[in-house]
FITORFI-711953 format. One line per field, with one value per atom (N, C-alpha, C, O): residue in three letters; residue number from 0; atom name; z, x, y. Coordinates in pm, whole numbers, always signed. Atoms other than C-alpha are relative to their C-alpha. Last residue first. Example, Ala and Ser with C-alpha at 12.3 -4.5 7.8 and 13.67 -1.06 7.14 Angstrom:
BEGIN
resn <- c(Ser,Ser,Ser,Ser,Ala,Ala,Ala,Ala)
resi <- c(1,1,1,1,0,0,0,0)
name <- c(N,CA,C,O,N,CA,C,O)
pz <- c(-6,+714,+73,+90,+0,+780,+0,+66)
px <- c(-82,+1367,-77,-26,+89,+1230,+90,+194)
py <- c(-119,-106,+109,+220,-119,-450,+120,+118)
This chain:
BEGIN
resn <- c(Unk,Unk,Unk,Unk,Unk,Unk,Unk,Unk,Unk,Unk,Unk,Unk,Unk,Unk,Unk,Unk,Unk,Unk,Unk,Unk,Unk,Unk,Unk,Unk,Unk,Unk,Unk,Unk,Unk,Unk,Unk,Unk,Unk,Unk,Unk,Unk,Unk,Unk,Unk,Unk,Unk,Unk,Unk,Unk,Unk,Unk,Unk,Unk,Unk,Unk,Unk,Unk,Unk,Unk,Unk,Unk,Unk,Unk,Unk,Unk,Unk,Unk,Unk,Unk,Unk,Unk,Unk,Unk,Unk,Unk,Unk,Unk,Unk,Unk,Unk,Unk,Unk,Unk,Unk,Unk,Unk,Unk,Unk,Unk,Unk,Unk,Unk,Unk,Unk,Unk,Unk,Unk,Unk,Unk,Unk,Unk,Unk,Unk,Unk,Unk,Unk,Unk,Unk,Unk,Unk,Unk,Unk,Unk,Unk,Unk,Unk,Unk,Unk,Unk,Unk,Unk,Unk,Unk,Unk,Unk,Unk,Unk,Unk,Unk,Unk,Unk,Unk,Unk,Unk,Unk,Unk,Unk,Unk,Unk,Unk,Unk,Unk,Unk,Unk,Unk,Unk,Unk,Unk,Unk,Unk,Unk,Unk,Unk,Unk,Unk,Unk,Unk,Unk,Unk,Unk,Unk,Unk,Unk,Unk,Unk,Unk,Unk,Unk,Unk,Unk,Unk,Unk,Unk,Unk,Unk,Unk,Unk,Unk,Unk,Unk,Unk,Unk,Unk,Unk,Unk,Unk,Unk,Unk,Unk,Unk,Unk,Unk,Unk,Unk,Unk,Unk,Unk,Unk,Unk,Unk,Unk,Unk,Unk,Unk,Unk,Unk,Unk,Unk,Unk,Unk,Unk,Unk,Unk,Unk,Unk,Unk,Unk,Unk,Unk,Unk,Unk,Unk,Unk,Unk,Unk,Unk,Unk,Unk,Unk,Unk,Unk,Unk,Unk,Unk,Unk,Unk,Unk,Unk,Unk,Unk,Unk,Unk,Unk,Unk,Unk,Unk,Unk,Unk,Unk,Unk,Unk,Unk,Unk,Unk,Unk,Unk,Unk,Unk,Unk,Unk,Unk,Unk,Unk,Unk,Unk,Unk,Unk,Unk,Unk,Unk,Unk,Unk,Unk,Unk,Unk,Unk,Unk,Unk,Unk,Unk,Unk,Unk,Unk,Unk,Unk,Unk,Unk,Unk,Unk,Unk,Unk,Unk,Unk,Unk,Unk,Unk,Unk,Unk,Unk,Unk,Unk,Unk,Unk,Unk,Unk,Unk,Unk,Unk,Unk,Unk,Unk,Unk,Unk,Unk,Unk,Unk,Unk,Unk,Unk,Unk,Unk,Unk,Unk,Unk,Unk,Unk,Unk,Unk,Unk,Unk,Unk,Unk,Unk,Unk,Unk,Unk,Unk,Unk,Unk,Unk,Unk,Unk,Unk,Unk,Unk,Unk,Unk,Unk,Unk,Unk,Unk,Unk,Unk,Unk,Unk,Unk,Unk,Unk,Unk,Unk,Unk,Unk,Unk,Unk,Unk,Unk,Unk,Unk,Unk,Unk,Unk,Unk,Unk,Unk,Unk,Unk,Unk,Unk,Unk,Unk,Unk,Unk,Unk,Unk,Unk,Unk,Unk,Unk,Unk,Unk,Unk,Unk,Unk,Unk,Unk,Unk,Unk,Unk,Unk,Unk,Unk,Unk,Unk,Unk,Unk,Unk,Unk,Unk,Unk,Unk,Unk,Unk,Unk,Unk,Unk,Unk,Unk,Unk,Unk,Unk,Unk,Unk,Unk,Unk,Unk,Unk,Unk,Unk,Unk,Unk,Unk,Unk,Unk,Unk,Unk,Unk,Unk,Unk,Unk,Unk,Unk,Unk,Unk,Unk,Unk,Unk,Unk,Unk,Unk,Unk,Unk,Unk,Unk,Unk,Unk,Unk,Unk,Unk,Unk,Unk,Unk,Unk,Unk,Unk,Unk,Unk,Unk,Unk,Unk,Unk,Unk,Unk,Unk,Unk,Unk,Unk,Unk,Unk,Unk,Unk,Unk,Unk,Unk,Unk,Unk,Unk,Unk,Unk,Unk,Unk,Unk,Unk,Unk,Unk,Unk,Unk,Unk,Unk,Unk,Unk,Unk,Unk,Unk,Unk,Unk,Unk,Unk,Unk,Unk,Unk,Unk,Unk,Unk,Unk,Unk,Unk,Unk,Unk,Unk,Unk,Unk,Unk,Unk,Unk,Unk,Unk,Unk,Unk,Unk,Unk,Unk,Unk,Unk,Unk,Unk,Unk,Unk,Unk,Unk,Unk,Unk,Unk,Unk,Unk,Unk,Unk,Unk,Unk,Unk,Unk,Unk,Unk,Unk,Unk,Unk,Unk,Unk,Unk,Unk,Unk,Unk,Unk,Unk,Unk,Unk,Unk,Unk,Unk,Unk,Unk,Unk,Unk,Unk,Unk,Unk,Unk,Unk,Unk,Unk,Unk,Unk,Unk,Unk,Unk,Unk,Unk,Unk,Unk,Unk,Unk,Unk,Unk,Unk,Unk,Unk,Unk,Unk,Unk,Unk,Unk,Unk,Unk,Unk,Unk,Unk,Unk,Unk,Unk,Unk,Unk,Unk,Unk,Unk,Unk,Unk,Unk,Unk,Unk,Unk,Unk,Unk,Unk,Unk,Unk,Unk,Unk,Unk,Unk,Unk,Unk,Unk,Unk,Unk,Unk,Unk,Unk,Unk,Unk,Unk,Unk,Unk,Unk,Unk,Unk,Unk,Unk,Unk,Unk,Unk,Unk,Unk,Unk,Unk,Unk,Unk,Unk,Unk)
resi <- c(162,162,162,162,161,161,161,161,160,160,160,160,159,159,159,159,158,158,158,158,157,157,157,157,156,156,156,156,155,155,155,155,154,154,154,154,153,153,153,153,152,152,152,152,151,151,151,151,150,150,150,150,149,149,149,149,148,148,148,148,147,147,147,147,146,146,146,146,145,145,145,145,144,144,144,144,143,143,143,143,142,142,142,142,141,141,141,141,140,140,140,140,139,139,139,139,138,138,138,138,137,137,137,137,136,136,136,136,135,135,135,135,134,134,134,134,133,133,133,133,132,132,132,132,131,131,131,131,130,130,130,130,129,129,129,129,128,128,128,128,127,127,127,127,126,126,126,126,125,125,125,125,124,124,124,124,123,123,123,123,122,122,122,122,121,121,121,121,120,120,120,120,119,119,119,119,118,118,118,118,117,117,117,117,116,116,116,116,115,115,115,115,114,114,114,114,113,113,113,113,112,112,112,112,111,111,111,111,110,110,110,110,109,109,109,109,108,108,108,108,107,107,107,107,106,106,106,106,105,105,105,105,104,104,104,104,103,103,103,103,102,102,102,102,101,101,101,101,100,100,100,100,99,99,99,99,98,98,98,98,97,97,97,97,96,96,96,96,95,95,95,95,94,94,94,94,93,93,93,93,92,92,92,92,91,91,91,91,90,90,90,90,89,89,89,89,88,88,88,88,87,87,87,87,86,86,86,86,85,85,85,85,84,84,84,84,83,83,83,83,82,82,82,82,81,81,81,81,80,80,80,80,79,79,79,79,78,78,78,78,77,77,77,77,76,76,76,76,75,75,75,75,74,74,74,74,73,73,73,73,72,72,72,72,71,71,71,71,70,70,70,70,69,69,69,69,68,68,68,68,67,67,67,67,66,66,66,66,65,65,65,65,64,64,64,64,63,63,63,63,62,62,62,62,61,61,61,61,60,60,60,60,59,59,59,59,58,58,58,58,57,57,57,57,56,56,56,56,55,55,55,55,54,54,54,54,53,53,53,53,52,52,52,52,51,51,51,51,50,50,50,50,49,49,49,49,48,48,48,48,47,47,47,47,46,46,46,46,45,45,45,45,44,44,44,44,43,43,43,43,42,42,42,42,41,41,41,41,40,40,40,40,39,39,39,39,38,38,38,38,37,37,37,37,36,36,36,36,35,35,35,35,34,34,34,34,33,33,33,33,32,32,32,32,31,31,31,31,30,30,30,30,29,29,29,29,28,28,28,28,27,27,27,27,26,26,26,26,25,25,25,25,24,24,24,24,23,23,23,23,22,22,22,22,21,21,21,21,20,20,20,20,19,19,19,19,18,18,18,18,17,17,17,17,16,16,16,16,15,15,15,15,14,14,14,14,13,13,13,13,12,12,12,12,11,11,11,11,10,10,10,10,9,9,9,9,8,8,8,8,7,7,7,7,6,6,6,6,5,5,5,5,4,4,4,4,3,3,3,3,2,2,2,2,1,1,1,1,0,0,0,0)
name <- c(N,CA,C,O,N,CA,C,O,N,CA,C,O,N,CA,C,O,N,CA,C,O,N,CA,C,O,N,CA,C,O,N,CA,C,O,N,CA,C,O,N,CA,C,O,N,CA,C,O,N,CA,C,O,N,CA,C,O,N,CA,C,O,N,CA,C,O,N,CA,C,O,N,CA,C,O,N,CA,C,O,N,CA,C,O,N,CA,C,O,N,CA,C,O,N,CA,C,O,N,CA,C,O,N,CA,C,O,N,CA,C,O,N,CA,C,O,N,CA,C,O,N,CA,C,O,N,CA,C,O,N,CA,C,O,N,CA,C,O,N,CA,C,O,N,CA,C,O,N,CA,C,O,N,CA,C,O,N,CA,C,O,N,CA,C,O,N,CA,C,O,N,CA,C,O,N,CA,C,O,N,CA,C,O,N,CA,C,O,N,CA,C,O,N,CA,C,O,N,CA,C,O,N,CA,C,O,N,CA,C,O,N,CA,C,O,N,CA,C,O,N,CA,C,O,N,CA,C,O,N,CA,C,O,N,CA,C,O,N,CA,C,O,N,CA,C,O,N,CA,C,O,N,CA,C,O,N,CA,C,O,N,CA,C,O,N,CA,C,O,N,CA,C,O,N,CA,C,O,N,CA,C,O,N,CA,C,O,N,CA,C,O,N,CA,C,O,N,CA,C,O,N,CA,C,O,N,CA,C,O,N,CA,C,O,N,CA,C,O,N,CA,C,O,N,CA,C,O,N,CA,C,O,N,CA,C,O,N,CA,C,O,N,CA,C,O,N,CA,C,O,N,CA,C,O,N,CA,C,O,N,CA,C,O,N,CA,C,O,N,CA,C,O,N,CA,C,O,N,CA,C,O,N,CA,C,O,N,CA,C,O,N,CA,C,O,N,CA,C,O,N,CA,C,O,N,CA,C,O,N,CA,C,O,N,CA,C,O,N,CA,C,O,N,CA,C,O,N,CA,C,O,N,CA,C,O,N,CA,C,O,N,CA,C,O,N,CA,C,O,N,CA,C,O,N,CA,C,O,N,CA,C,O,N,CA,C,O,N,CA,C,O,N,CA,C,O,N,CA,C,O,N,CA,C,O,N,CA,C,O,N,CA,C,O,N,CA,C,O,N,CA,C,O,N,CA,C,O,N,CA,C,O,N,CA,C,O,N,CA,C,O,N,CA,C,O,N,CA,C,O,N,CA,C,O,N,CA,C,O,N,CA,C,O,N,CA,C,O,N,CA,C,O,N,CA,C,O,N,CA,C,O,N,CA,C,O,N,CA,C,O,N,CA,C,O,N,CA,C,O,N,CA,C,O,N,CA,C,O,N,CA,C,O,N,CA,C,O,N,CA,C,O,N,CA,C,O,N,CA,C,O,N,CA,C,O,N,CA,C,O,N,CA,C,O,N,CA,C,O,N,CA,C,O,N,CA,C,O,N,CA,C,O,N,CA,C,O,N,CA,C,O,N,CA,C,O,N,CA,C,O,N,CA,C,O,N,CA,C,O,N,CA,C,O,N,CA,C,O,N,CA,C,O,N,CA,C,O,N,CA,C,O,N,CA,C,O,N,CA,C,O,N,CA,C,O,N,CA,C,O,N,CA,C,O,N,CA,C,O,N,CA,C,O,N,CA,C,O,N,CA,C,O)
pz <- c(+113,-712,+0,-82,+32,-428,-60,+10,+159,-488,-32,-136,+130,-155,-126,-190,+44,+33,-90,-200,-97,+6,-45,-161,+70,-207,+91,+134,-106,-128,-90,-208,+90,-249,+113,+224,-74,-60,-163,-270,+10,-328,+100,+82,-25,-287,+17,+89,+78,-293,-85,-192,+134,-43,-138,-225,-11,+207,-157,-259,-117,+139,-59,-177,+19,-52,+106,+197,-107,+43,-49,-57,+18,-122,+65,+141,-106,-185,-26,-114,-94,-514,+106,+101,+13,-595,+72,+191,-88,-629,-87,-207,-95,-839,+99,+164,-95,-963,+99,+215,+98,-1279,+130,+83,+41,-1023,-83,-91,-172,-841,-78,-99,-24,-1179,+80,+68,+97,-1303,+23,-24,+38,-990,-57,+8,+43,-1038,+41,+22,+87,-1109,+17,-80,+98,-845,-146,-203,+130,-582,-101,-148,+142,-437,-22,-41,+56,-24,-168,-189,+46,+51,-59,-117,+5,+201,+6,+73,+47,+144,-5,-83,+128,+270,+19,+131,+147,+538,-91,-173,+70,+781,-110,-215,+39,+1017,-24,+69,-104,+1185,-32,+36,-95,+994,+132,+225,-46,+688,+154,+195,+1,+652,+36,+118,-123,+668,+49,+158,-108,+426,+145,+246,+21,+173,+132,+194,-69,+292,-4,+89,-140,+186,+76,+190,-65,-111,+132,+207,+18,-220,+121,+216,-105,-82,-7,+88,-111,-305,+133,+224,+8,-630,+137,+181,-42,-509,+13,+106,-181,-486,+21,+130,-93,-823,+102,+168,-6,-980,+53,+89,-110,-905,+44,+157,-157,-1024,+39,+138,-30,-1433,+226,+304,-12,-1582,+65,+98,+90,-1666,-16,-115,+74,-1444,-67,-114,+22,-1267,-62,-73,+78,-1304,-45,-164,+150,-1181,-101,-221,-7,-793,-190,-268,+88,-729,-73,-116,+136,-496,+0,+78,+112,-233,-98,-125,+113,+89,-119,-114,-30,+339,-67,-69,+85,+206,+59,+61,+46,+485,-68,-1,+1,+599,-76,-148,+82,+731,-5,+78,-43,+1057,-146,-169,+112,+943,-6,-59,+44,+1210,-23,+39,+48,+1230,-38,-102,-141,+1205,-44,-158,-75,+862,+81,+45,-123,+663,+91,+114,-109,+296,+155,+181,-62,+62,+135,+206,-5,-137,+34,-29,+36,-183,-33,-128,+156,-151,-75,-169,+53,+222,-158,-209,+74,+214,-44,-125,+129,+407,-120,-212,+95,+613,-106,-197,+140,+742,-71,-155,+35,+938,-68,-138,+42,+882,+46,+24,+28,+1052,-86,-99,+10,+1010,+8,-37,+17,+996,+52,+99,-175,+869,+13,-72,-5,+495,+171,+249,-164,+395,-30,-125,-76,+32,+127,+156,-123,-200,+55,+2,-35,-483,+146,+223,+137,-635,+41,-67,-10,-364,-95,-150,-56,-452,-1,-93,-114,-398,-5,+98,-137,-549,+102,+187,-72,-884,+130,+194,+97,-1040,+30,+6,-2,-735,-68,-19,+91,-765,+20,+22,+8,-447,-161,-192,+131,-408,+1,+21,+185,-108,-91,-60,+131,+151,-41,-53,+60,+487,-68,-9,+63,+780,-139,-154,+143,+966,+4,+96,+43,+1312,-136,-165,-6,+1483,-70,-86,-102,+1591,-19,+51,-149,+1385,+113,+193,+16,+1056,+157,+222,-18,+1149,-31,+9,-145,+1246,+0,+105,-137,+905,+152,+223,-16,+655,+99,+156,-110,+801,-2,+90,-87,+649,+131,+249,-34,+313,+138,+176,+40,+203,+144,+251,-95,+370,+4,+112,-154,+224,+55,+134,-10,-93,+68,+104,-55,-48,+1,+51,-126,-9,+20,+110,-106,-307,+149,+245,-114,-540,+112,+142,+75,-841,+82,+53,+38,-738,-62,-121,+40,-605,-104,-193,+29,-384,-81,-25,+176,-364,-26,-93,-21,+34,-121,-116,-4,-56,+60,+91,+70,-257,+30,-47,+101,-140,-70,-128,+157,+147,-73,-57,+121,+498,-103,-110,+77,+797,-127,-157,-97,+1045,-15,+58,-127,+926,+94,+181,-143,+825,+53,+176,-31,+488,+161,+227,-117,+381,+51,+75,-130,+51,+110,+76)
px <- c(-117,+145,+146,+223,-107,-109,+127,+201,-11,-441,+113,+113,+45,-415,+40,+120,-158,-296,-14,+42,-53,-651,+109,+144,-48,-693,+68,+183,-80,-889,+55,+24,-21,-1024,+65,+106,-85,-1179,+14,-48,+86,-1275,+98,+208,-102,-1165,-66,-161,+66,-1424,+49,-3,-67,-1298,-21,+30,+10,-1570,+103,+68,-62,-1451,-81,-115,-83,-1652,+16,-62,-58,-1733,+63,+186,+114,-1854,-10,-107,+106,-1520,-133,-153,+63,-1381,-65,-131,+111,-1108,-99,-82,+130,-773,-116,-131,+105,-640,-60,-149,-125,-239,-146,-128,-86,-452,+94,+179,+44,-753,+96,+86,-13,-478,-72,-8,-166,-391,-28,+26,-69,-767,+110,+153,+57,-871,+32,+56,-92,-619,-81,-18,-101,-823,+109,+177,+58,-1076,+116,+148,+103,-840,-64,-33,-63,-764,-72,-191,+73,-783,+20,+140,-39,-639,-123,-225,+102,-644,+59,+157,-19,-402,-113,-201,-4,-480,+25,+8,+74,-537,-12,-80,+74,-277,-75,-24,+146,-110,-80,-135,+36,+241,-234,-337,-48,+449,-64,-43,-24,+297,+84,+117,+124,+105,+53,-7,+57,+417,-142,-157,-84,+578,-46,-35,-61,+278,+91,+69,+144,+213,+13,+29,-37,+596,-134,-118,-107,+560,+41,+103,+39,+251,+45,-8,+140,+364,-62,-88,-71,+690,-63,-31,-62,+475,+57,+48,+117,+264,+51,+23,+8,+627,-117,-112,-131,+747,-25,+5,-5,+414,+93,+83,+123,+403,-12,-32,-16,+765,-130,-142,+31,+687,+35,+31,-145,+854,+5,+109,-1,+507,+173,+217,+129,+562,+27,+138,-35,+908,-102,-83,-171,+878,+6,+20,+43,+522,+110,+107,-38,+684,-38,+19,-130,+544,-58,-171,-12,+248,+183,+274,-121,+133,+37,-61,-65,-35,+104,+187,+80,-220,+28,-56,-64,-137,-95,-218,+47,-305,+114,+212,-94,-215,-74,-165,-75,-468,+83,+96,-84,-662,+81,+127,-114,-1021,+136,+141,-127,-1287,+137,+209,+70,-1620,+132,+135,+38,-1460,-30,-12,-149,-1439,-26,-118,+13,-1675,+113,+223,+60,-1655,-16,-33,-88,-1478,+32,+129,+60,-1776,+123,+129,-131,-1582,-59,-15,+72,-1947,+72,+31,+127,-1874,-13,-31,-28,-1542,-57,-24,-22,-1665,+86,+141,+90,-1863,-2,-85,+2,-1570,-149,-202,+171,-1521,+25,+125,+117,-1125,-129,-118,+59,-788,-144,-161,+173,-483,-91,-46,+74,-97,-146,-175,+22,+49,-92,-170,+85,+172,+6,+90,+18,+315,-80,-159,+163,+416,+62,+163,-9,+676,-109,-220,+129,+806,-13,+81,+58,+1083,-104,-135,+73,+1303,-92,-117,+139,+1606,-106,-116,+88,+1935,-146,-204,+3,+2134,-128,-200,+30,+1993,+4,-89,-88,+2186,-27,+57,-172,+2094,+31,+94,-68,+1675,+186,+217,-107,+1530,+89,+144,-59,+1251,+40,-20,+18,+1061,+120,+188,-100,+932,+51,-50,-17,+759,+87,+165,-152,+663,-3,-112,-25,+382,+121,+203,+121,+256,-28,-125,+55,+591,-127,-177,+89,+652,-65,-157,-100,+963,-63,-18,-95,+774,+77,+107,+103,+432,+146,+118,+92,+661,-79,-95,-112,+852,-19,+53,-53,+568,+115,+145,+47,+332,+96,+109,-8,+488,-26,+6,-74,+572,-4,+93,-145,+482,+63,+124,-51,+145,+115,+172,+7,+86,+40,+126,-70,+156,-1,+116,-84,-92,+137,+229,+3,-363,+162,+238,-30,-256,-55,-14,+143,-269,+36,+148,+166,-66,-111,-218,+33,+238,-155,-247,+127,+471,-70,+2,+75,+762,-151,-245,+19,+919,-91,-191,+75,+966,-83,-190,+126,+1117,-108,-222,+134,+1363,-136,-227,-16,+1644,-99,-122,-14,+1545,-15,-104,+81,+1539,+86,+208,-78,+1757,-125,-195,-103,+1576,+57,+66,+62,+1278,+127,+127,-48,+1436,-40,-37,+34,+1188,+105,+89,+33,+1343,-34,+76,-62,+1465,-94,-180)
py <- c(+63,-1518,+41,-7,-68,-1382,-86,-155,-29,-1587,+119,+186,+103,-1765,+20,-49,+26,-1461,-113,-109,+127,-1343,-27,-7,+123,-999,-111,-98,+90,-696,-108,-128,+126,-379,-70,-36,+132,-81,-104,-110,+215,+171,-115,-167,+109,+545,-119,-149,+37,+871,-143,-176,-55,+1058,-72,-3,-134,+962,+74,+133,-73,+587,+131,+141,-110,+336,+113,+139,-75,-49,+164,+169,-110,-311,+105,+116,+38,-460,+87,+171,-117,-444,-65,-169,-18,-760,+121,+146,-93,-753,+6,+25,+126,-1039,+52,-3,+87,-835,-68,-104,+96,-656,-93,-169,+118,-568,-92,-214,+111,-357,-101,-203,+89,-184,-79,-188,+97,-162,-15,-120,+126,+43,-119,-221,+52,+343,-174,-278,+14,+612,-157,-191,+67,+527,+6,-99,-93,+555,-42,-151,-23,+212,+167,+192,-68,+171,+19,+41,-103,-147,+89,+51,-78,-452,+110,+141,-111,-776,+110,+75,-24,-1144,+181,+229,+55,-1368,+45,-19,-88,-1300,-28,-65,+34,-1546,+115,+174,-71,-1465,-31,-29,-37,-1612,-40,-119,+103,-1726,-24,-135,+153,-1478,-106,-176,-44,-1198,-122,-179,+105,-1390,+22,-46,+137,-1328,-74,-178,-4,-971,-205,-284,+4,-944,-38,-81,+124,-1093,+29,-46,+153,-869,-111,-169,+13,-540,-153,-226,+37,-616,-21,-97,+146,-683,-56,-170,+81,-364,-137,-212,-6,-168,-84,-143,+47,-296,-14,-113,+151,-262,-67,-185,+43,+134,-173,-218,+25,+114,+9,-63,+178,+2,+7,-88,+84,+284,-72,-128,+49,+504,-136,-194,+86,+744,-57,-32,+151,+859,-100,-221,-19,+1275,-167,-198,-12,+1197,+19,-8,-125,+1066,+27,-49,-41,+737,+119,+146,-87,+643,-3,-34,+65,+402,+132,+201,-127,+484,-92,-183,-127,+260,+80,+170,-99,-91,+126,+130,-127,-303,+83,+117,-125,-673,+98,+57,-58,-874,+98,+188,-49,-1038,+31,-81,+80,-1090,+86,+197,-73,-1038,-53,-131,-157,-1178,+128,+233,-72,-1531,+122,+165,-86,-1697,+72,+146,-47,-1946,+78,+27,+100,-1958,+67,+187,+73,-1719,-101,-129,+85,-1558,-124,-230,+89,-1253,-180,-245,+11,-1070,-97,-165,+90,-1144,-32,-143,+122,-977,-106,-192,-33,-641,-106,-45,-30,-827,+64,+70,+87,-1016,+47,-26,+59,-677,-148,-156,-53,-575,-64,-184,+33,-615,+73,+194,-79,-467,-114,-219,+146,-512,+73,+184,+16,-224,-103,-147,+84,-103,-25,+20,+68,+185,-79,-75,+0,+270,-74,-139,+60,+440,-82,-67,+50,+629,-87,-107,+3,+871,-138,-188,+55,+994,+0,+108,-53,+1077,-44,-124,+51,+944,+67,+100,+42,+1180,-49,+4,-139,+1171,-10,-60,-59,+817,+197,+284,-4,+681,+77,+171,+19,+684,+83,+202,-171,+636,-42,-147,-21,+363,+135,+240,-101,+344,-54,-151,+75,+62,+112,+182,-72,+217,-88,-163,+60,+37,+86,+141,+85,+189,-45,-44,+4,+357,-107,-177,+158,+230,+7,-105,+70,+617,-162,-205,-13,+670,-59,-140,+120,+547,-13,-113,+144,+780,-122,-235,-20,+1101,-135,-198,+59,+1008,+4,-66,+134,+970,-12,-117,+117,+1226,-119,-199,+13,+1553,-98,-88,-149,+1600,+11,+77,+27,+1204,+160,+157,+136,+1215,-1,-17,-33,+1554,-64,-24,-109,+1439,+28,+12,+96,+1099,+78,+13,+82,+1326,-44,-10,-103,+1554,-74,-9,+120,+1275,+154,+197,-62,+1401,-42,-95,+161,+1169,+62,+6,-60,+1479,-110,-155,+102,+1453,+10,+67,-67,+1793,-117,-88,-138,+1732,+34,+95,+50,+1423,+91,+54,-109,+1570,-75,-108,-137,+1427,-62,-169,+27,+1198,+90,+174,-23,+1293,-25,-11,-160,+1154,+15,-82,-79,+900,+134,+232,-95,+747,+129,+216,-5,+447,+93,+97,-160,+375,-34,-136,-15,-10,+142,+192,+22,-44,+51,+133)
């Protein structure tokens, strides 16, 4: 459902995804950045434990360079390429392994998807930790040439090849 930003989520303080970046984000940036329009916010709360919070991600509309998509070898395209941006994703380590990281990318997908057809976006960009590489490549992300200070791999994926 939808991040509102308004009241806190049980136990999203406790939130914990083994990423200590994206922990911080949770503990104190995600509702100051949802309130202020900075992002949009999806999560996942599990019911059966009051409501608690158990994964999530922002996304925001974005552009990039087309020099970081060159290698893409995706013909001719202005110097700058209007997309959507996953900026944070994780689920809570209590909830591993039960198939929600792919829930929320699936939903990042289809929404980046309706959002394209809207409004006109050419595809999905994201930072990947290196640990988690092989999931994004499993849903047609591709590496850019491109690494972050923290040590994170741009990837990307044109709405084209989103299924």
């Amino acid at each position: 459902s939808k991040f509102d930003g308004l009241s806190p989520y049980f136990l999203q303080k406790k939130f914990d995804c083994e990423n200590q970046i994206i922990n911080s984000f949770v503990h104190k940036s995600l509702t100051p950045q949802v309130k202020k329009g900075l992002c949009t916010a999806y999560v996942l709360i599990d019911s059966s434990h009051q409501d608690r919070f158990v994964g999530f991600y922002t996304i925001v509309q974005h552009a990039i360079n087309v020099s970081l998509i060159n290698s893409l070898n995706l013909g001719s395209l202005p110097s700058t390429i209007p997309c959507s941006r996953v900026v944070m994703l994780g689920v809570d380590k209590h909830y591993k392994n039960k198939k929600l990281g792919q829930m929320l990318l699936k939903h990042a997908l289809s929404l980046t998807k309706t959002v394209a057809s809207q409004i006109g976006s050419y595809g999905l960009y994201l930072d990947a930790d290196k640990s988690a590489i092989d999931f994004y490549k499993k849903y047609g992300f591709s590496l850019l040439e491109n690494t972050m200070p923290s040590g994170a791999v741009s990837m990307f994926i044109p709405v084209n090849k989103i299924y």
